[in-house]
C-alpha positions in Angstrom: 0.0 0.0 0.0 1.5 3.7 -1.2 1.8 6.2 1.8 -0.2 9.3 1.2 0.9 12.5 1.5 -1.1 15.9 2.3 -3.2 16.8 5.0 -6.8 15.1 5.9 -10.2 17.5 6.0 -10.4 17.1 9.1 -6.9 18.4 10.3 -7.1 20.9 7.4 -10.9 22.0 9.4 -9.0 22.4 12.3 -6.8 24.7 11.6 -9.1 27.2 9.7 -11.2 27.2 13.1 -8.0 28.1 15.0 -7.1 30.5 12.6 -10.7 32.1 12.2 -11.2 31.9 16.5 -7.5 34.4 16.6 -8.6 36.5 14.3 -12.3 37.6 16.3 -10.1 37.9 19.3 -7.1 40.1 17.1 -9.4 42.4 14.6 -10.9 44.5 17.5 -7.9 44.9 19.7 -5.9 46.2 16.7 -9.2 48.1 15.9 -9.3 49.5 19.6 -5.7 50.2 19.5 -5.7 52.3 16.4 -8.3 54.2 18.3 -6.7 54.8 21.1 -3.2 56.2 18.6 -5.4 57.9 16.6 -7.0 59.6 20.1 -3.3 59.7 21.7 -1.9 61.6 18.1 -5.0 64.5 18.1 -4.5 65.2 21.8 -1.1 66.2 21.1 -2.2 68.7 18.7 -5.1 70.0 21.6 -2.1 70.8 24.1 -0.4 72.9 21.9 -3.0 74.5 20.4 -4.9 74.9 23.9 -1.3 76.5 24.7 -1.1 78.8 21.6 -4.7 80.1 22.4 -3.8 80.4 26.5 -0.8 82.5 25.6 -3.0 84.6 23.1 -5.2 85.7 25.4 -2.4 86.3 28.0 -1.4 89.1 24.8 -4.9 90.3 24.3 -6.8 93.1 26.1 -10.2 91.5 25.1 -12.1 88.5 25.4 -10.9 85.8 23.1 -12.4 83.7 22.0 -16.0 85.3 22.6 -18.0 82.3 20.4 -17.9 78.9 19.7 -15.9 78.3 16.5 -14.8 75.1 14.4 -11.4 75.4 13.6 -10.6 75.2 10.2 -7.6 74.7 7.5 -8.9 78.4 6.3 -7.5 79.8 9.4 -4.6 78.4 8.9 -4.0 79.4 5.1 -4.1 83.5 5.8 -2.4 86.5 4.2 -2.4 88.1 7.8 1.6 89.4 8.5 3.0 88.1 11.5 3.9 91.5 12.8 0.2 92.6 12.4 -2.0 94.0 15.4 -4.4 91.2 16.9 -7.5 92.5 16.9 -10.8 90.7 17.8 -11.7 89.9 14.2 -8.2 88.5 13.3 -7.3 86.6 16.6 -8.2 83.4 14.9 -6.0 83.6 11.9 -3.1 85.5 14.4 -3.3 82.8 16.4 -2.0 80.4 13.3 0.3 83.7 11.6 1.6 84.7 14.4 2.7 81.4 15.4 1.3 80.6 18.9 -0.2 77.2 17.8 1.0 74.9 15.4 -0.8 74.4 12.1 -3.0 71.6 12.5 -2.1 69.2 9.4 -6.1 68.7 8.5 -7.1 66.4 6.0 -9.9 67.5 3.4 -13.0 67.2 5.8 -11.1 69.9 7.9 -10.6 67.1 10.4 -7.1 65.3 12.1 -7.2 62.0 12.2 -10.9 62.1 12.4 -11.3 64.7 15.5 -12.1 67.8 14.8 -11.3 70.8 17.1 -13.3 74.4 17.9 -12.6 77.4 20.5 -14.6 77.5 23.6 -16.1 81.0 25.0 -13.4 82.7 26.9 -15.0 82.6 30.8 -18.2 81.9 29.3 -20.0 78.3 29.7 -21.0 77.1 26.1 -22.7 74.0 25.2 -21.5 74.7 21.7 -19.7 71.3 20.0 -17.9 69.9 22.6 -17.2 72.7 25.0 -19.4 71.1 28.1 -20.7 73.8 28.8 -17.6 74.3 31.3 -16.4 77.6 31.7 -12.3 76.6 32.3 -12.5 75.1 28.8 -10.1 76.6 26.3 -10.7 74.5 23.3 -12.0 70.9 22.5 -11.8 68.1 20.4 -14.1 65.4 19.0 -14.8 62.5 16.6 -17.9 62.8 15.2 -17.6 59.0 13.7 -17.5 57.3 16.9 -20.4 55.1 17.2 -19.4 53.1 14.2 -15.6 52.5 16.1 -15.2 49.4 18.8 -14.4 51.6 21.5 -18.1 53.0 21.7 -16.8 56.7 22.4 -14.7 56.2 24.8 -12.4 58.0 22.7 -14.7 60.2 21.3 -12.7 63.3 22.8 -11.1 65.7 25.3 -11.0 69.2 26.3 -8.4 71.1 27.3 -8.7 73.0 30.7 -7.4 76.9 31.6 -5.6 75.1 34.0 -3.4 73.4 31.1 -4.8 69.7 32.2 -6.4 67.3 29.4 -10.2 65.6 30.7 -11.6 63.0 28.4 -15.1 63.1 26.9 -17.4 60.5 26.4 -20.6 59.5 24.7 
């Protein structure tokens, strides 16, 4: 009788179940650890841009900012001179020109990484986007996509405090 060589169904069965039973357990941990680099990369641009806006204001003799704003690539893309006066109606851009806060490198959708960021109310409690309605927050971040992610919001966003401190938000 010839030997045969190759693998039976059944040990061939086995292995695809092994395979398949690793990969529900690996997909949403590399899913929930994406989330959590993606969360960890746009809070480094909310310190520095919570610090760029702190040290503004320091600078100003008015209230800045005064609204809820979304923060845009547009106020990062302006003709404004560094060496300009800040004025309330080009504090925003300044901010960028003048170099207080980093440009934020947004993508089209005016987003980073899939959080989007806006100015709080200067002493002013605001319910606006993500500002709490918490007086002490300087500006905020948030994804507006995540329901659909693994983590169920608990990386949905953060604020960042007059204090300097970071607080998460969740939905």
């Amino acid at each position: 009788m010839k030997k045969q060589k190759g693998f039976t169904l059944l040990e061939v069965l086995i292995v695809v179940v092994i395979a398949v039973s690793v990969a529900a357990f690996a997909v949403p941990a590399y899913q929930k650890t994406q989330d959590r680099n993606r969360y960890l990369a746009a809070q480094g641009v909310l310190i520095d841009f919570g610090n760029g806006v702190r040290t503004l204001q320091a600078e100003v003799d008015f209230q800045f900012p005064w609204t809820t704003r979304n923060v845009t690539s547009s106020l990062q893309t302006t003709s404004l001179d560094e060496d300009a006066e800040i004025t309330r109606s080009n504090a925003s851009t300044a901010l960028f020109a003048r170099k207080y806060a980093a440009p934020i490198p947004f993508d089209l959708s005016n987003s980073y990484k899939g959080y989007y960021f806006s100015f709080c109310p200067e002493n002013v409690a605001s319910s606006g986007n993500c500002c709490q309605g918490n007086k002490d927050v300087v500006v905020c971040m948030y994804d507006s996509k995540y329901k659909s992610r693994p983590t169920k919001g608990q990386y949905y966003g953060a604020v960042y405090l007059k204090d300097g401190t970071i607080q998460r938000i969740s939905k």
